[in-house]
N, C-alpha and C positions, 0 to 999 in steps of 0.2 A: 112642191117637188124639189125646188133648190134647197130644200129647207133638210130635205130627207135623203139630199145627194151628200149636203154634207153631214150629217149627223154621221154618213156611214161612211166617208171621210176622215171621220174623226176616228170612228173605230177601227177603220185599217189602220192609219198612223197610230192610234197606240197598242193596237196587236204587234205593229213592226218592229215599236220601241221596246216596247215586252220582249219579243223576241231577239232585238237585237241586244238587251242587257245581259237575257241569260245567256245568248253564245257567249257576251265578254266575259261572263263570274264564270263560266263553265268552262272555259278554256284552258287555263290553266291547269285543272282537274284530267282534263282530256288529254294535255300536252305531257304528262306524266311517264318517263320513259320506266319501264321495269327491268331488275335489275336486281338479279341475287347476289348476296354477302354471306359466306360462311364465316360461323366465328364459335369459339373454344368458353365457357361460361365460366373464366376467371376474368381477375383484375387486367391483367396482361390485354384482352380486348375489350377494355370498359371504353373508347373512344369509337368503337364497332354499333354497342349499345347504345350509351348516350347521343350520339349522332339520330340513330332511329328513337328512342324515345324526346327528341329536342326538337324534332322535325325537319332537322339540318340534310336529312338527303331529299325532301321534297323542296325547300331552298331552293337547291339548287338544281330543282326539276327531274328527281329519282322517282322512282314509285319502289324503294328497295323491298325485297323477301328476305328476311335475317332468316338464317337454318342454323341452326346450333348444330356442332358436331361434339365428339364425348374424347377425340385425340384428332391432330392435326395429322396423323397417319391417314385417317378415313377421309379428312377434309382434302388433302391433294388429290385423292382419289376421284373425288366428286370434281374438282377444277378439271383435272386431266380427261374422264369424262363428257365435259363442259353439262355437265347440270348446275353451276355456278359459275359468278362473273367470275368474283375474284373472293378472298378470304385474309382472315387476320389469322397467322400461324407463325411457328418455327419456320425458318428458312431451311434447317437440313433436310425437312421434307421433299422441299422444291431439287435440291442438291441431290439427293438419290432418286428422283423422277428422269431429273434433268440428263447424270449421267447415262442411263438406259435410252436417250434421244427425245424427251418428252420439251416440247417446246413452252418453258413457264419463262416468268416474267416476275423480279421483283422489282414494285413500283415506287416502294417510301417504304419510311421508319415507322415504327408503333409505339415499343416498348424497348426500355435497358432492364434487362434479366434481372429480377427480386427473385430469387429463391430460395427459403430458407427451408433447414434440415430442423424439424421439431420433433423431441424426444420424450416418450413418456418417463414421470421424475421416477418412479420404480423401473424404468431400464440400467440405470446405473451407466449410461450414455452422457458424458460430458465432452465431450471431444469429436470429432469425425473418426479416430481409430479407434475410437470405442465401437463402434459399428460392427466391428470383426464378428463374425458369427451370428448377427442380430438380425432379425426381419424387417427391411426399409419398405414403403409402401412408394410409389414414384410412377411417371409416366408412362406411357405405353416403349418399346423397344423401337430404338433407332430414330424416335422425336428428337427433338433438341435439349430437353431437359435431362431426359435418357443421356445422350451424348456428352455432355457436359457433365454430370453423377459420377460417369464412370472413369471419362477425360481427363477431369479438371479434377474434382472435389475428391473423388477417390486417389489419384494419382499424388497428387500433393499431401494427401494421407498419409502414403505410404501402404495403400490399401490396392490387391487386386480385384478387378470386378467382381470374381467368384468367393470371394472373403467376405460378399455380404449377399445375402439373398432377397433380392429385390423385387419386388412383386408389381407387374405393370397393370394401372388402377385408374379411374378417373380420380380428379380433387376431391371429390366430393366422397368419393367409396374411400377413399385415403383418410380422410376426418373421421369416417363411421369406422371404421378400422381400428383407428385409434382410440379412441373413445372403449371400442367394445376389447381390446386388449388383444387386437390381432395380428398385431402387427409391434416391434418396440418401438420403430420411428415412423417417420414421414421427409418427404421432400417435395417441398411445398408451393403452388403460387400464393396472390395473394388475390383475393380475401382467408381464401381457405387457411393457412397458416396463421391469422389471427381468431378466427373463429376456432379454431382448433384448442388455442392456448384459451381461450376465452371456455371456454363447454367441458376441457379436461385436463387432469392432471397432468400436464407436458409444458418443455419447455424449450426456447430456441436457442441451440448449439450453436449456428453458423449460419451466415447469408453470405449465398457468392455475391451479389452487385457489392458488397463492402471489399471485395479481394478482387475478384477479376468480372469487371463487368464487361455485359458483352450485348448483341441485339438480340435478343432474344424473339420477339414476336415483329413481324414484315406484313405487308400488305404482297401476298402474292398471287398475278393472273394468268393465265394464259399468252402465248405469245397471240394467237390467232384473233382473241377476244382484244387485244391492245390496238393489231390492228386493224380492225372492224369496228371496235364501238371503244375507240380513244379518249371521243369528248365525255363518253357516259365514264370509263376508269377513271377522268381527272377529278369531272364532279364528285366522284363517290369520294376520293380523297381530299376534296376543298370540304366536305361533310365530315368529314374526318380530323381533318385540320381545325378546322372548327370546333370539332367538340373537345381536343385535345388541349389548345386553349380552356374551355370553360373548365375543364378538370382542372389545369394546373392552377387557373386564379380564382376558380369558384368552386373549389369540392366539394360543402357545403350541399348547394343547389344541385351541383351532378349526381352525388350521394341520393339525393331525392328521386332521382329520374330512373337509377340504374338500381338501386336498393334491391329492388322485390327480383330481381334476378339470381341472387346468392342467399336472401332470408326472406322464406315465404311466411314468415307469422311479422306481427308491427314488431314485436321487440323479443330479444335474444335471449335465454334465461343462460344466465353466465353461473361461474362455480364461486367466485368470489365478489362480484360488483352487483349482484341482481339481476333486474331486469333493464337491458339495456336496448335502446332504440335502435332498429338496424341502419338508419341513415348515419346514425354515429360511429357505427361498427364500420360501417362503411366509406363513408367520411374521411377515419385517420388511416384504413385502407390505400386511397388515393392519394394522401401527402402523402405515403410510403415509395408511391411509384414516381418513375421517372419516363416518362412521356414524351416524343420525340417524333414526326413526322418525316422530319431529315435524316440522310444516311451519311454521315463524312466519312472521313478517308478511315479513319485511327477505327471504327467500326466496319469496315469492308476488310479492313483487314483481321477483325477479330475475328468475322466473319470465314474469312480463309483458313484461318487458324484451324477453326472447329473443325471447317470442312478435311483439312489435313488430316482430325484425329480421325473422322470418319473415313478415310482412307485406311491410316495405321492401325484402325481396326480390324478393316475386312468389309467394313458395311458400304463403303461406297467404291465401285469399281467404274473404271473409265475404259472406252473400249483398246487404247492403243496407248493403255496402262500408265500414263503421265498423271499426274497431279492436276486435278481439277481445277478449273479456276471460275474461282466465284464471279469475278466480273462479269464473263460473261454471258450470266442471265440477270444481271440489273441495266434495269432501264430508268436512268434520273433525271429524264425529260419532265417532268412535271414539277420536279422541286428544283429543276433550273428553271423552269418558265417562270412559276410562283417567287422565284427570289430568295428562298426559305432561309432564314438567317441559324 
């Protein structure tokens, strides 16, 4: 009888250790907070991506939902809504929510604006005033890249907005565009813009970040979502941060991770070089960009800048008609806690 008290002694203690191992491995899995991320399917949010393909938001205890959007117009929609936490986008978005009383939140840096103007070689388009008259292919109206086209690049042309007709497109309809002769130019992020030059007759005029660079892509949440679920916005940006590094020192290896996002076949068939691998294409993609999780001064103020063009447009009104001020819907409580150099 003793003999058969403990035989089954034994089998409780190792049912219990049984069971007490899977609570330990399973716990982590179950501690998983979830947590949506909108993000735009260029280079601009390749730290959005590589984060969820590196596993760098489960790190630091995410269980994120990446939602691609096709313009960062639809994407505040979805923030303001609160069907997402937070998203990687244009900050003028947040700026024309913001002034109608919409309570958003920019948290950190992403991106310094790559954009180039790429022309097919039979437009006869070498210049930016060459555009006079020509069909531009470009973002959706009143985005940041919008604002900036018609702000910046136009205006230092010598070009009014209506001296070119612009047609608001995703990247990716902008490359088909061109390619199919719909369009004479484009205005480009990047991958799209190398891919472009790689598959068709075209070639690159102008990139603003060489003249007037600026922030282009933010990490922008909700004021109400910051504060409610603060520790979940920080981690999502230490996953962020993270992958922002592997990009700047390992593009390589990021290339691998984020690749099938922008070239769904292994390898590109080019007009002149063949068939080329898309982690390559991809690859000199990422040394192109400049990647930045911090916001300093000398970019808040660029920041404002825009937002003034968006004023002296017409696109952004304020209700007791002053001049917007960007500061105050940035919050840089995280890359002050973080240190961020």
């Amino acid at each position: 009888m003793r003999l058969a008290m403990k035989s089954t002694l034994k089998r409780l203690s190792l049912l219990a250790s049984t069971a007490l191992a899977a609570l330990v491995f399973s716990t982590p899995a179950m501690a998983l907070e979830k947590f949506k991320i909108g993000y735009l399917r260029v280079m601009d949010d390749a730290q959005a991506m590589a984060a969820y393909e590196a596993g760098l938001y489960k790190k630091y205890g995410l269980d994120v939902e990446l939602i691609e959007f096709k313009s960062g117009t639809d994407l505040i929609k979805a923030i303001v809504g609160g069907q997402l936490d937070s998203g990687v986008f244009g900050f003028t978005n947040a700026v024309a929510w913001a002034s109608k009383g919409a309570d958003l939140k920019v948290v950190s840096g992403a991106q310094l604006g790559y954009h180039a103007i790429v022309a097919r070689e039979d437009a006869h388009i070498n210049k930016v005033a060459d555009l006079k008259g020509k069909n531009l292919a470009s973002q959706a109206e009143g985005s940041t890249a919008d604002v900036v086209l018609k702000g910046v690049v136009f205006r230092d042309a010598g070009l009014k907005p209506d001296d070119v007709n612009v047609l608001g497109v995703s990247p990716q309809v902008a490359v088909q565009s061109l390619v199919g002769k719909r369009v004479d130019a484009a205005f480009l992020f990047e991958p799209q813009a190398r891919i472009a030059q790689l598959i068709a007759p075209v070639k690159q005029i102008y990139e603003i970040g060489e003249v007037w660079p600026f922030p282009c892509m933010v990490v922008i949440t909700s004021g109400e979502t910051l504060k409610n679920r603060r520790a979940a916005v920080w981690k999502s940006l230490d996953a962020q941060r993270d992958a922002i590094e592997l990009l700047k020192k390992k593009p390589a290896e990021a290339a691998k991770l984020i690749a099938g996002y922008f070239i769904a076949e292994p390898t590109l068939k080019t007009l002149k070089h063949g068939e080329m691998l898309r982690e390559d294409v991809i690859r000199d993609a990422i040394k192109s960009q400049t990647f930045n999780a911090k916001l300093n001064d000398k970019e808040q103020n660029r920041m404002q800048e825009i937002a003034d063009i968006l004023q002296a447009q017409g696109s952004l009104k304020t209700k007791d008609g002053k001049p917007f001020e960007v500061r105050s819907i940035v919050d840089l409580s995280w890359q002050k806690d973080r240190k961020l150099q």
